[in-house]
C-alpha positions as CSV (number, residue, x, y, z in Angstrom):
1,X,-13.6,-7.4,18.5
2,X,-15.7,-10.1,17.0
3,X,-14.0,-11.8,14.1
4,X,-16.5,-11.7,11.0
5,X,-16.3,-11.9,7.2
6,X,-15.4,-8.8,5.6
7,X,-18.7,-7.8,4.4
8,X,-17.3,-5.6,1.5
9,X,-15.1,-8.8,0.1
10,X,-18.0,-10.7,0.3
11,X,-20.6,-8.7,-1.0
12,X,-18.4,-8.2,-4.5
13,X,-18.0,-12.1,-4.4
14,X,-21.3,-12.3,-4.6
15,X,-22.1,-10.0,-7.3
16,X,-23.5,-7.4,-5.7
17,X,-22.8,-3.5,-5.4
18,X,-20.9,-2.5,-2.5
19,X,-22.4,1.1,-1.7
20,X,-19.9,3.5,0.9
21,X,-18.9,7.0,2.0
22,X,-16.0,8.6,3.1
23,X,-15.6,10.2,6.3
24,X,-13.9,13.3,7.0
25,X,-15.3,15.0,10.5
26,X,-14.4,11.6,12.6
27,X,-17.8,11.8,13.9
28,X,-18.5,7.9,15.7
29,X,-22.1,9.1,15.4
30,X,-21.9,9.6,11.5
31,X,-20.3,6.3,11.3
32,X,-22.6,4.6,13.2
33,X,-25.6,6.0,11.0
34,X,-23.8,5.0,8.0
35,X,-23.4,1.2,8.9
36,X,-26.8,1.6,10.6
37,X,-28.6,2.9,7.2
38,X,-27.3,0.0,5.2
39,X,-24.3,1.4,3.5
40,X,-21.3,-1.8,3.4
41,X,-18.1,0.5,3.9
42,X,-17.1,3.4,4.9
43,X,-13.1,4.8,3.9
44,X,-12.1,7.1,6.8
45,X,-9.1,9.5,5.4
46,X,-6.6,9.7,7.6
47,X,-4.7,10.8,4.4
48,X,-6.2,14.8,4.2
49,X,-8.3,14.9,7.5
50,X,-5.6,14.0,9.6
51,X,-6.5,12.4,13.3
52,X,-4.3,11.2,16.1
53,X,-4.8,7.5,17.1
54,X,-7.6,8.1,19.6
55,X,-10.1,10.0,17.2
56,X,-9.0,6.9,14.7
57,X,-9.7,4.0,17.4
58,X,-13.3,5.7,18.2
59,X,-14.2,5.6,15.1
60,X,-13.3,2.4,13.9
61,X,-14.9,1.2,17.0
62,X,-18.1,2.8,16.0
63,X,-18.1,0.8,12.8
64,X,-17.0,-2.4,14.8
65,X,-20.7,-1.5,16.8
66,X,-23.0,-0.5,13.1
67,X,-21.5,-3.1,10.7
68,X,-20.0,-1.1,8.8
69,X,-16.2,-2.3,6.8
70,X,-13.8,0.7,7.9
71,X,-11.0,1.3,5.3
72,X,-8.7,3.5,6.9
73,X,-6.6,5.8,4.4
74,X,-3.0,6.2,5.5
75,X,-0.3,7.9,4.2
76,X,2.2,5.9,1.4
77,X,5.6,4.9,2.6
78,X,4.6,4.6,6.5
79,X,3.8,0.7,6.6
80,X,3.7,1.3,10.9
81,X,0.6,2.8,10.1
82,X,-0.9,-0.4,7.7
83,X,0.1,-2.3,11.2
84,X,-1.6,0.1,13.4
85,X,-4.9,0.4,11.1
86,X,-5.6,-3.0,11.0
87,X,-4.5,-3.7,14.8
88,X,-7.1,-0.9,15.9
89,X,-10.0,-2.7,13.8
90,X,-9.8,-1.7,10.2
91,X,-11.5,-3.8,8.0
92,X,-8.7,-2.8,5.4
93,X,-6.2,-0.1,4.2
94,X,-6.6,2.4,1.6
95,X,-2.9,3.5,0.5
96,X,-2.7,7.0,-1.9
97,X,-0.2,7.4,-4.7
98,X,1.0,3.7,-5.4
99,X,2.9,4.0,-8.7
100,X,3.5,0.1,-9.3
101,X,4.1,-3.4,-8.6
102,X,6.6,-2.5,-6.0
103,X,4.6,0.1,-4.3
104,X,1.6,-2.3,-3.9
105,X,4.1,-5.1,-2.2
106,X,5.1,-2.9,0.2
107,X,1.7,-2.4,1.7
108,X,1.0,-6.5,1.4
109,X,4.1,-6.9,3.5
110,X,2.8,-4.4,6.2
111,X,-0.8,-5.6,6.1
112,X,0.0,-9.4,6.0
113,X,1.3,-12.0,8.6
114,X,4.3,-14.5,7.9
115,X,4.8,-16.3,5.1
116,X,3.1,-13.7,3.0
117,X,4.4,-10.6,5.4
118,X,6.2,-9.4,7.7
119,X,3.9,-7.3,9.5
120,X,5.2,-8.1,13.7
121,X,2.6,-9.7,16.3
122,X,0.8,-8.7,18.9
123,X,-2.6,-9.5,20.2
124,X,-2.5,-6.7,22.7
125,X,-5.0,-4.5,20.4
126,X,-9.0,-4.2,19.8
127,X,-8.6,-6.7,16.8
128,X,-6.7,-8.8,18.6
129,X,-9.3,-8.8,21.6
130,X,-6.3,-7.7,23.5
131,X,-5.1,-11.4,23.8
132,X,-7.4,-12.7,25.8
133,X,-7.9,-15.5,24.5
134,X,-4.6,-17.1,24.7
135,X,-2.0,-18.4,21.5
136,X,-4.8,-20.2,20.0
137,X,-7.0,-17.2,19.8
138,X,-3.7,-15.5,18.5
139,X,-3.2,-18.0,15.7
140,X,-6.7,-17.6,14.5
141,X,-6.8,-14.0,14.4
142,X,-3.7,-14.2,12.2
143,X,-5.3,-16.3,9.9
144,X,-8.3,-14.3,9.9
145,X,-6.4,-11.0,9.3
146,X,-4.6,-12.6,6.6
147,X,-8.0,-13.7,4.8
148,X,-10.6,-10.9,6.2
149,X,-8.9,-7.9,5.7
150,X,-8.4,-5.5,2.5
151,X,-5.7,-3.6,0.9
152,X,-6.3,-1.4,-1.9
153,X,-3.7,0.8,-3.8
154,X,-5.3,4.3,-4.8
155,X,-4.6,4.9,-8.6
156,X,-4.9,8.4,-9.5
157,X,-1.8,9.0,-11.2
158,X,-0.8,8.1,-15.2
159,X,2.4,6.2,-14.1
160,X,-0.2,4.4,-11.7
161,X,-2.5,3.3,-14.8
162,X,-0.1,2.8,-17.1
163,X,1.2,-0.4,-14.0
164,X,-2.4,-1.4,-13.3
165,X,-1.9,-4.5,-14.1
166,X,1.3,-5.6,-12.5
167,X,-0.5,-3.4,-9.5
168,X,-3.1,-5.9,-9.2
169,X,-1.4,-8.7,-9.9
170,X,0.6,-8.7,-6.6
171,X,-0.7,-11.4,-4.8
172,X,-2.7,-9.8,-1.6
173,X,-4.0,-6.7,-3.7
174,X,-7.7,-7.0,-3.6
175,X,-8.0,-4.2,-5.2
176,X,-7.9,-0.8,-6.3
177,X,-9.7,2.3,-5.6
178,X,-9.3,5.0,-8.5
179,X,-8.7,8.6,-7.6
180,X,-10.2,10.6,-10.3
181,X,-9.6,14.3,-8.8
182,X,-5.8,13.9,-8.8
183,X,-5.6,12.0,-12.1
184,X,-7.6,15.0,-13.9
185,X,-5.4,17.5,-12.7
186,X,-2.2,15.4,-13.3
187,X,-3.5,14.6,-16.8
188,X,-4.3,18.7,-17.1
189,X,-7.7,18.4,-17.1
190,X,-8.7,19.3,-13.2
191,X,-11.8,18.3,-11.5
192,X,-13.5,17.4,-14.7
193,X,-14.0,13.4,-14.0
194,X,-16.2,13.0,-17.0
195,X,-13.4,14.6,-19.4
196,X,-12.5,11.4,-22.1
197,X,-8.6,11.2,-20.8
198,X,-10.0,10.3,-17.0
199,X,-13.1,7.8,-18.5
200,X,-10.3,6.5,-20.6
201,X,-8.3,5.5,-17.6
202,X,-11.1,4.1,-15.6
203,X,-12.2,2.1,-18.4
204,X,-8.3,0.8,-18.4
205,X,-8.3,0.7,-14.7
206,X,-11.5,-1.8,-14.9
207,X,-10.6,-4.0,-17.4
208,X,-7.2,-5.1,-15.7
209,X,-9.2,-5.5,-12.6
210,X,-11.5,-7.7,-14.2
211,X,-9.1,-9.7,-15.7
212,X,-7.2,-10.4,-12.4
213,X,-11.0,-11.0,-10.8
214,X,-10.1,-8.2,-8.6
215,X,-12.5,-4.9,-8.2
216,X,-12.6,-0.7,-8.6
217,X,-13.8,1.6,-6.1
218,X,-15.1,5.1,-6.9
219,X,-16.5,7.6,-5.8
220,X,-19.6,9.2,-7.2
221,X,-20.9,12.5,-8.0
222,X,-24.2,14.3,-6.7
223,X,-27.0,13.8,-7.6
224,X,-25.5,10.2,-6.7
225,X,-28.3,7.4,-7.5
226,X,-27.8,8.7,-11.2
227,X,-23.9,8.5,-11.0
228,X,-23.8,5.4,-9.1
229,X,-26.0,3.8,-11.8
230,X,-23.1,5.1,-14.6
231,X,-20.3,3.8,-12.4
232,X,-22.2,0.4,-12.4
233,X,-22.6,0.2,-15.9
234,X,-19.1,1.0,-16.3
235,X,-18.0,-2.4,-14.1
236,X,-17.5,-0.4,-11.1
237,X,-18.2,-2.6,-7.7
238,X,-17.7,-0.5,-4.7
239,X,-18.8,3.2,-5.2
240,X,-18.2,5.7,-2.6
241,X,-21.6,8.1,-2.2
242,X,-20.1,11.8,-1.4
243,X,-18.2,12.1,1.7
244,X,-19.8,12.9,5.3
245,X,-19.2,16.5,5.2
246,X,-20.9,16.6,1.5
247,X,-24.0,15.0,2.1
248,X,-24.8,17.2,4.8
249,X,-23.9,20.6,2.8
250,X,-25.5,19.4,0.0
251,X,-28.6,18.2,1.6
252,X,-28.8,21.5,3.6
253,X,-27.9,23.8,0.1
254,X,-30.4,22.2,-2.0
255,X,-33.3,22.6,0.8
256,X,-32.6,26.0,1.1
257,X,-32.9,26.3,-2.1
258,X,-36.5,24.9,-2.6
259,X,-37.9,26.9,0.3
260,X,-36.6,30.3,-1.3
C-alpha cells in the first residue's frame, strides 16, 4: 500500500469541504467511482451492513486504487476490529455510540502505536506492505499510521453531547461524526433532523469541535447540494452525500417520475 497523506485530514486543514458517501452494498466498483468522481471519503458501515473480512479488504482496496479516504465503521467495544481496519488499509475508524471521554480513549488505544497506544505490531498486512520492506519500513509505517490515520467517535446520543467536549479533547480524537437519526429518536423526535432539539445539538456538537480545532461530519439530506450548502453554513467540514444504495434509488425514483 502506498503511504500518502490522509487526504480528508488535509483537505479540512486547509479549509476546504471534505465531500463523502457511505457505502452499504460493498460494491469495489461503487467505491472506485466514488474516489474516481472526486468525492475525498467514503465511510464503509461495517456497523449495519455487516461484511466478513474479505468483502471489507476488497473494498478498502478499491479505495487504495481511486483515492478515495476509507473510514471503516466498526462496532463499539471490539478494539480487534480498530486493529484490523486500519491493518487492511482504512484511512480511519468510525466508532458508533461513544458516550464520553473514556469511550473515545479506548478507540485511541486500539488505533494508535506505543507511546500513545497499545495497538500490537505486525507488518504482515496490505498497510503494512506485508513487511516487505524490512524494520525500517516497519518503523515508518508506525509513524505514519500514528499521524495519517483518523478516529472519529459517532455522537448521536444526549449523554454523547452533553461529553462532547471531554470527547474531543482526548488527545488522538480528530473528530467526530454526528448521528442525527439515532439522536432524534433518542431525544423523541424520530427521523426529523431539522426538529430544533437535533439543530440544537449540532450546533453544540460544532462549537466544542471548533474550539478544540477539531471537525463534524454529517450527513446530508436529498436534494443534497441544497443541504450540503446548510451543513456548511452551519460549520460542518466533512458532509456525507446519501449513501450508495440512496443515490441510486433516488436517482432512478425521481427519473421515473419525470417520464410519467
Amino acid at each position: 500500500m502506498k503511504r500518502e497523506s490522509n487526504k480528508l485530514k488535509h483537505t479540512i486543514s486547509e479549509g476546504r469541504i471534505a465531500l463523502g458517501t457511505c457505502i452499504c452494498s460493498f460494491s469495489p466498483a461503487i467505491v472506485e467511482v466514488a474516489g474516481l468522481s472526486g468525492l475525498v471519503w467514503c465511510r464503509i458501515d461495517n456497523e449495519h451492513a455487516w461484511r466478513q473480512d474479505e468483502s471489507v479488504e476488497h473494498v478498502l482496496r478499491a479505495a487504495a486504487l481511486s483515492g478515495i479516504v476509507p473510514l471503516l465503521r466498526v462496532d463499539k467495544g471490539e478494539p480487534h476490529l480498530v486493529r484490523k481496519a486500519l491493518e487492511a488499509g482504512a484511512g480511519g475508524v468510525i466508532v458508533p455510540h461513544i458516550q464520553n471521554a473514556r469511550d473515545a480513549e479506548e478507540i485511541v488505544q486500539a488505533a494508535k502505536f506505543p507511546p500513545r497506544g497499545t495497538r500490537g505490531f505486525s507488518s504482515l498486512c496490505f498497510s503494512g506492505s506485508w513487511g516487505v520492506g524490512g524494520a525500517d519500513d516497519g518503523l515508518g509505517w508506525m509513524e505514519w499510521s500514528n499521524d495519517e490515520t483518523l478516529v472519529i467517535p459517532m455522537v448521536e446520543e444526549p449523554e454523547a453531547v452533553g461529553n462532547v467536549d471531554e470527547i474531543l479533547a482526548v488527545e488522538g480524537v480528530d473528530g467526530v461524526f454526528f448521528g442525527a437519526s439515532d439522536y432524534s429518536v433518542l431525544a423523541g423526535v424520530p427521523l426529523q433532523a431539522s426538529h430544533p432539539k437535533v439543530m440544537d445539538a449540532i450546533s453544540r456538537t460544532v462549537d466544542a469541535a471548533r474550539h478544540q480545532s477539531k471537525f463534524v461530519m454529517l450527513g446530508a439530506k436529498y436534494p443534497w447540494w441544497d443541504d450540503v450548502r446548510r451543513l456548511v453554513a452551519m460549520g460542518i467540514q466533512a458532509v456525507e452525500i446519501g449513501h450508495d444504495i440512496s443515490v441510486l434509488s433516488t436517482m432512478w425514483k425521481k427519473t421515473i417520475e419525470e417520464l410519467r
